[in-house]
C-alpha positions, 0 to 999 in steps of 0.5 A, spaced: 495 516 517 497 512 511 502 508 517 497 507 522 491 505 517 497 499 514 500 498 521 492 496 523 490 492 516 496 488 517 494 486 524 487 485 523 487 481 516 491 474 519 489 475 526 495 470 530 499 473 524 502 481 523 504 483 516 509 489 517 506 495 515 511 497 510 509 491 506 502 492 506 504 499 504 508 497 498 501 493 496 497 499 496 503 504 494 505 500 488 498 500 484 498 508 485 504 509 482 503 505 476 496 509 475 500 515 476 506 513 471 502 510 466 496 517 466 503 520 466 506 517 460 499 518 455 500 525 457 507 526 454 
């Protein structure tokens, strides 16, 4: 579902252009995992 939203997203969000889905992707992805990283670190 991930794959398919971001493959959507980035066909609508500059119409004549497609943005690849796995850089769209890695800017939803990326964001999350520093969150996660960084609850992870305040835990230890």
């Amino acid at each position: 579902m991930l794959v398919l939203a971001t493959d959507t997203l980035g066909r609508l969000a500059f119409a004549p252009l497609q943005i690849p889905a796995g850089i769209v992707i890695a800017l939803v992805g990326c964001p999350f995992f520093v969150v996660l990283l960084w609850r992870r670190r305040d835990a230890l």
